[in-house]
VEXDREN-2710 file (C-alpha; in Angstrom, 1 decimal):
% VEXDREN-2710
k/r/px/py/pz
1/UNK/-48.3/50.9/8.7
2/UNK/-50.9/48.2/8.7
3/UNK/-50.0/44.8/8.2
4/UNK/-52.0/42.7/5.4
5/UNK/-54.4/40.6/7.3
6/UNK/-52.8/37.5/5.5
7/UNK/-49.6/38.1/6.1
8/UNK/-50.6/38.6/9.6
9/UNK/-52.3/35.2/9.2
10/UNK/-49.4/33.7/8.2
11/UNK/-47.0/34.9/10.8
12/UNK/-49.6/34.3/13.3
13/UNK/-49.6/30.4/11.9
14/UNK/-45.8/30.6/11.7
15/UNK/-45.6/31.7/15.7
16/UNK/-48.2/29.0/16.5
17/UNK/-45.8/25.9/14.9
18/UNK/-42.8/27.9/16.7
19/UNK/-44.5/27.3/19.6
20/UNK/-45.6/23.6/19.4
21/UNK/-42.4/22.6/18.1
22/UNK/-40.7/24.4/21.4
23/UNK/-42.9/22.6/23.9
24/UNK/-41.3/19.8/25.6
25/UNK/-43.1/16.3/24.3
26/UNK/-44.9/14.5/27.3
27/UNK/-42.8/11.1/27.9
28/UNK/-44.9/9.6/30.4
29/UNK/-48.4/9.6/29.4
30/UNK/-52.1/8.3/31.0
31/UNK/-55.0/7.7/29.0
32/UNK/-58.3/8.0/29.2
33/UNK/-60.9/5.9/27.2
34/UNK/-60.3/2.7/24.9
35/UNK/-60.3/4.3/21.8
36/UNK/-57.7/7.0/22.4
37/UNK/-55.6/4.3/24.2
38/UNK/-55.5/2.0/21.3
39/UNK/-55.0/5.2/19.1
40/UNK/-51.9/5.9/21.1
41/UNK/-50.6/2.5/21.0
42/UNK/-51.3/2.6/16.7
43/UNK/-49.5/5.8/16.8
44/UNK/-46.5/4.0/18.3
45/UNK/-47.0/5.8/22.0
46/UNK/-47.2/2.5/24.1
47/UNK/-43.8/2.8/25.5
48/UNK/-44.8/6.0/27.1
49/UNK/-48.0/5.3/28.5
50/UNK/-47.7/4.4/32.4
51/UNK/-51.3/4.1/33.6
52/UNK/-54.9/3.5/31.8
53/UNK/-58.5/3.7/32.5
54/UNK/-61.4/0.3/33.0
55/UNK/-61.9/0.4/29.7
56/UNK/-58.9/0.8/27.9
57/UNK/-58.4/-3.3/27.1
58/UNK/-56.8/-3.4/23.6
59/UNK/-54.1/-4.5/22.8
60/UNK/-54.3/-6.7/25.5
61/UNK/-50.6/-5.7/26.7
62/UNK/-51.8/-2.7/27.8
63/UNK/-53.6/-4.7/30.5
64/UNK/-50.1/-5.0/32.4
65/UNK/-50.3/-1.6/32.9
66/UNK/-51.0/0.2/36.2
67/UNK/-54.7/1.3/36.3
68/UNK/-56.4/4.9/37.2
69/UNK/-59.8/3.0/37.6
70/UNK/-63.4/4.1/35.4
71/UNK/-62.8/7.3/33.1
72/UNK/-65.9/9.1/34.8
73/UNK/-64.7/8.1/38.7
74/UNK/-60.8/9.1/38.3
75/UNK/-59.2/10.1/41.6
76/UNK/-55.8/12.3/42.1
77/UNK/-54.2/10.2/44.3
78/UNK/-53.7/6.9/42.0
79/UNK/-52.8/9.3/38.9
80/UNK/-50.5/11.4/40.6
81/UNK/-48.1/8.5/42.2
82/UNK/-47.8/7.8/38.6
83/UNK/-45.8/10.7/38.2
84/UNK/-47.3/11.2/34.7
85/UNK/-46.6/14.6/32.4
86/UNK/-49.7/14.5/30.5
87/UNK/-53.2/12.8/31.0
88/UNK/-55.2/12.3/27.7
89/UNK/-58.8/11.6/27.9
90/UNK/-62.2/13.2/26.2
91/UNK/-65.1/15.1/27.5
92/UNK/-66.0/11.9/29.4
93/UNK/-63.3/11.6/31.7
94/UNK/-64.1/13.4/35.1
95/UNK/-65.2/14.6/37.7
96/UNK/-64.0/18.1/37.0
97/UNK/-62.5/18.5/40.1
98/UNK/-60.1/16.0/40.1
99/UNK/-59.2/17.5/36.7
100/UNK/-58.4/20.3/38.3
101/UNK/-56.2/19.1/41.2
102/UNK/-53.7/17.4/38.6
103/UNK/-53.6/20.5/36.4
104/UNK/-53.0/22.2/39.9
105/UNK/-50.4/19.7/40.8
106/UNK/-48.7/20.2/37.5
107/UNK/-50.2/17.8/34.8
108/UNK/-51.0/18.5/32.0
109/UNK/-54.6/18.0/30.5
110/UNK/-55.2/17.3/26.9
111/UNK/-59.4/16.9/26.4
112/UNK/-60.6/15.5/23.0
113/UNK/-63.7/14.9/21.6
114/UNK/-65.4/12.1/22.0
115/UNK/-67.6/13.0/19.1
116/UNK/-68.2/10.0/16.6
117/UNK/-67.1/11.3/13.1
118/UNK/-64.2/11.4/10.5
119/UNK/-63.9/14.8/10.9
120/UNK/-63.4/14.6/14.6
121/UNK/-61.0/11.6/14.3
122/UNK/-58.9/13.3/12.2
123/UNK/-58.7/16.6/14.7
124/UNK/-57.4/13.8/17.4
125/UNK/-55.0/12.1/15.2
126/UNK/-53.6/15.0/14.7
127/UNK/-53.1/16.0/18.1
128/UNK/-51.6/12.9/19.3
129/UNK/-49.9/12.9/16.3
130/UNK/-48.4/16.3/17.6
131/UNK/-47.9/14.9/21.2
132/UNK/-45.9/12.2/20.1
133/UNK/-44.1/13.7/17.9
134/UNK/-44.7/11.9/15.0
135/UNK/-47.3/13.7/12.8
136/UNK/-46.6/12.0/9.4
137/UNK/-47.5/8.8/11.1
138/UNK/-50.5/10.0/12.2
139/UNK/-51.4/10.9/8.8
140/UNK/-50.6/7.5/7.5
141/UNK/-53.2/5.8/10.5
142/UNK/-56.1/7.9/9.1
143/UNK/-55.4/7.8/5.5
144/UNK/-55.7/4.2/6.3
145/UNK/-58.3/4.1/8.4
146/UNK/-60.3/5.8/5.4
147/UNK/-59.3/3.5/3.3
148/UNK/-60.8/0.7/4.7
149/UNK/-64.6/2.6/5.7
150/UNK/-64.4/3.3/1.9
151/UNK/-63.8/-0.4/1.0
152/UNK/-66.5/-1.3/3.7
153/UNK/-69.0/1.4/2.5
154/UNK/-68.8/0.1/-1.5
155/UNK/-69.6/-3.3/-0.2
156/UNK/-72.6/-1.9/2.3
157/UNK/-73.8/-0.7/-1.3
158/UNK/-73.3/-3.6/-3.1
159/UNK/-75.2/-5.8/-0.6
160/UNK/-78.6/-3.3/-0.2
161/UNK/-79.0/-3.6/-4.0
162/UNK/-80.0/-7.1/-2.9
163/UNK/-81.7/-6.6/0.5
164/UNK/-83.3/-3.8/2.2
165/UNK/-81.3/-2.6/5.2
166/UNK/-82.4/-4.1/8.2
167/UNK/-84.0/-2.4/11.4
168/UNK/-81.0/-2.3/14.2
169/UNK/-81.1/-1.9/17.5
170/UNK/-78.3/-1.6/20.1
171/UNK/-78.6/-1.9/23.9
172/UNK/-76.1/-1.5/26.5
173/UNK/-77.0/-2.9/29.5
174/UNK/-74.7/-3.5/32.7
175/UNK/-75.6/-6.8/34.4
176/UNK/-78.9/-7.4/32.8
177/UNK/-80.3/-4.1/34.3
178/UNK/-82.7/-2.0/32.6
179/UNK/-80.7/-1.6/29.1
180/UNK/-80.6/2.0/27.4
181/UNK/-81.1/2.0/23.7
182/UNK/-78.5/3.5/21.4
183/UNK/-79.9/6.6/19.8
184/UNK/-78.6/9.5/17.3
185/UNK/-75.3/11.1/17.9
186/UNK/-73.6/8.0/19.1
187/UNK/-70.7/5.8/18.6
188/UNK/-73.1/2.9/18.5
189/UNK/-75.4/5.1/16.0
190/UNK/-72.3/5.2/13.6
191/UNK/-71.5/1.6/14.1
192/UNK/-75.1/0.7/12.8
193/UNK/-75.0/3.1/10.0
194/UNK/-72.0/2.4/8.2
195/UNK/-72.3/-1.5/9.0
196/UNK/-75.2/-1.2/6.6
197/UNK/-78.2/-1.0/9.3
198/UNK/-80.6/1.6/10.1
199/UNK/-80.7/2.3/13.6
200/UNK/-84.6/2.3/15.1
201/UNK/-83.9/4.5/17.9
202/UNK/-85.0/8.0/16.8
203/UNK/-83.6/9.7/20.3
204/UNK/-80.3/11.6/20.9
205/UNK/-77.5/10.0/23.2
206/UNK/-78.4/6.8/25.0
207/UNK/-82.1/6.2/26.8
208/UNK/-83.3/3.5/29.0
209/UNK/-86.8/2.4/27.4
210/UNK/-89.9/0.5/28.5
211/UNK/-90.6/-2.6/27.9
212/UNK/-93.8/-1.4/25.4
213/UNK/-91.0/0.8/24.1
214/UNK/-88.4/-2.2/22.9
215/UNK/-91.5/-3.9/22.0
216/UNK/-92.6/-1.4/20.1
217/UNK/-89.5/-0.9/17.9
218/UNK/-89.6/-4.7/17.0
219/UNK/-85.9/-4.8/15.5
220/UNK/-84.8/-7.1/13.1
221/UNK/-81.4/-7.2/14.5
222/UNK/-80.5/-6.8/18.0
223/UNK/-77.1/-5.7/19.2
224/UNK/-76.2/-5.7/23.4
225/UNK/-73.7/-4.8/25.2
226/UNK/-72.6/-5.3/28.8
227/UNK/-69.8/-3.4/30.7
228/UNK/-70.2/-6.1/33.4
229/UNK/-70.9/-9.4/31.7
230/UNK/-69.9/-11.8/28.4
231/UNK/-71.3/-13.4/25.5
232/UNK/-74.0/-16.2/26.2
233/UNK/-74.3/-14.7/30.5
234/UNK/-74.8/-11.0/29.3
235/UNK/-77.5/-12.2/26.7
236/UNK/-78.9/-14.6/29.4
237/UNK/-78.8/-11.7/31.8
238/UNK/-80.5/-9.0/29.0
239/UNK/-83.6/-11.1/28.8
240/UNK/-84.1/-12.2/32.3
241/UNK/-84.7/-8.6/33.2
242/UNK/-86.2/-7.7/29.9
243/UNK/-88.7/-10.5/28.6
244/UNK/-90.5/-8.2/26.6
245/UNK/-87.3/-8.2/24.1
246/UNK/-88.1/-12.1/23.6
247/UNK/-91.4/-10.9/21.5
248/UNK/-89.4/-9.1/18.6
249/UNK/-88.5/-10.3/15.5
250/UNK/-84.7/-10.4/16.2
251/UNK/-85.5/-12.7/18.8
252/UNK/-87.6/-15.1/17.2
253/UNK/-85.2/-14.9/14.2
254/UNK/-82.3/-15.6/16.1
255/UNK/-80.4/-12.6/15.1
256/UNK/-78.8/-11.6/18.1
257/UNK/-75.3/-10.3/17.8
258/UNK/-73.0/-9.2/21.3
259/UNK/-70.4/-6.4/21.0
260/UNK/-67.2/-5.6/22.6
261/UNK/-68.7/-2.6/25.0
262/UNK/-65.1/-0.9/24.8
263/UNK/-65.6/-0.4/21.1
264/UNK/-68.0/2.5/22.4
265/UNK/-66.0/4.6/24.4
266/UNK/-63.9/7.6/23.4
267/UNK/-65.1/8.3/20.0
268/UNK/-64.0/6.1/16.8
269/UNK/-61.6/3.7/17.3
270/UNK/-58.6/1.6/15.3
271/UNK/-60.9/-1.4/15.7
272/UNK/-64.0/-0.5/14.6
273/UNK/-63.7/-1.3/10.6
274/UNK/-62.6/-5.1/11.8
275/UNK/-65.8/-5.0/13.6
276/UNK/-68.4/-3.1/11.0
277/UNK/-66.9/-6.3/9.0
278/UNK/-68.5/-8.6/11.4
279/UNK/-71.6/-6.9/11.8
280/UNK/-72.3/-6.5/8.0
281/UNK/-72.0/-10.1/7.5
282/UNK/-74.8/-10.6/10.1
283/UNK/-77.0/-8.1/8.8
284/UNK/-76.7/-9.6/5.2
285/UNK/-75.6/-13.0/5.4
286/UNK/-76.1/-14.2/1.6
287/UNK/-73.3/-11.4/0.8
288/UNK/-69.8/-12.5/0.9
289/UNK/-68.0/-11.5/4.0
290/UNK/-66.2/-7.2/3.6
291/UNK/-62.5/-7.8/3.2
292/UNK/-60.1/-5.4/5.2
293/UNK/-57.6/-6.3/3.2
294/UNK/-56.3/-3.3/1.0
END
């Protein structure tokens, strides 16, 4: 006798959470990426984590913590005398072979997507949520989490019934080299966006450009980065190497605003909406400031 296909979906579904709920929850954990660190750390996993990446910063306790060195140049050795049971990164962590000696060597691998959307988010909140054994929580971080984007996005559309959206352009730059511009499919791309911006970089992923190139886009804003330097050095550094960048408007106008570079690693992170709240007041500064208050 043939089974109906949806009771067979069911059972299959049933067999699946039988399975999940039998394996053995990692204890000692190393993470990969600042945003899926801080994730872990919201979710209530910071006791278990034993090791992190460069770029994993936030909170700042997690700083104590032993590190495995930059998510793309991990090595074996450091992870491994860490005795770890799982090591949670994205598609960004690497190089593959490394990967492959502590799955070899009996680590577990857990590989989410970097990908910068709700839809992703909430396919990672719900693993870790899984993970650690505490889904429900998990549920409450993102329903929150949505909260807030909705609070921030009905203030974006109060503001642009009083001002155009300005012309955005992000750089990140590592010690005032050549800088690549922030283009479609990014974390920096949905930062602009739902700050209120419009992003001038038509491209996919991140490109280094000319100098006629930055002049030619002529922002209005201009974000940078640096994964090597601060504030007033990074910008100081930025335009030594990139004079042409002193001929747009953002320049002349004085609208030049420096970001956390960890805020673009590992997809969307817990402290993005604090930040789309600073950048919105820059990019429309005669609207009162977005509250993330509930």
């Amino acid at each position: 006798m043939r089974l109906n296909p949806y009771l067979a979906g069911l059972c299959a579904a049933f067999l699946c959470a039988r399975a999940l709920a039998a394996e053995p929850l990692p204890q000692r954990w190393v993470s990969v990426g600042s945003s899926l660190s801080e994730w872990i750390v919201a979710l209530g996993g910071q006791d278990k984590l034993v090791g992190v990446d460069s770029t994993s910063q936030h909170p700042a306790a997690i700083k104590a913590l032993a590190s495995i060195g930059y998510q793309r140049q991990l090595a074996a050795e450091g992870i491994l005398s860490l005795e770890p049971d799982i090591l949670v990164g994205t598609e960004e962590m690497g190089p593959p072979p490394v990967l492959e000696q502590l799955e070899d060597a009996g680590v577990r691998i857990e590989t989410l997507s970097a990908r910068a959307d709700l839809t992703t988010l909430e396919r990672n909140l719900g693993r870790l949520g899984e993970l650690l054994g505490d889904q429900p929580r998990a549920a409450r971080v993102l329903a929150g989490f949505r909260q807030t984007l909705e609070r921030q996005a009905a203030w974006v559309a109060a503001a642009q019934r009083d001002q155009e959206a300005p012309r955005v352009l992000l750089l990140l730059g590592h010690a005032g080299s050549r800088p690549m511009a922030a283009g479609r499919d990014t974390a920096a791309a949905w930062l602009i966006e739902h700050a209120g911006g419009r992003n001038v970089s038509e491209h996919a992923g991140y490109r280094a450009l000319s100098s006629e190139a930055l002049m030619a886009l002529d922002p209005q804003v201009l974000i940078f980065t640096d994964r090597s330097l601060d504030g007033e050095a990074a910008r100081a550094a930025l335009f030594r190497e990139n004079p042409a960048l002193a001929a747009t408007r953002a320049a002349k106008d004085g609208r030049l605003l420096v970001i956390d570079p960890t805020l673009l690693v590992g997809g969307l992170g817990p402290r993005l909406p604090a930040a789309l709240a600073e950048l919105s007041a820059a990019f429309y500064p005669t609207a009162r400031k977005v509250s993330q208050q509930p």
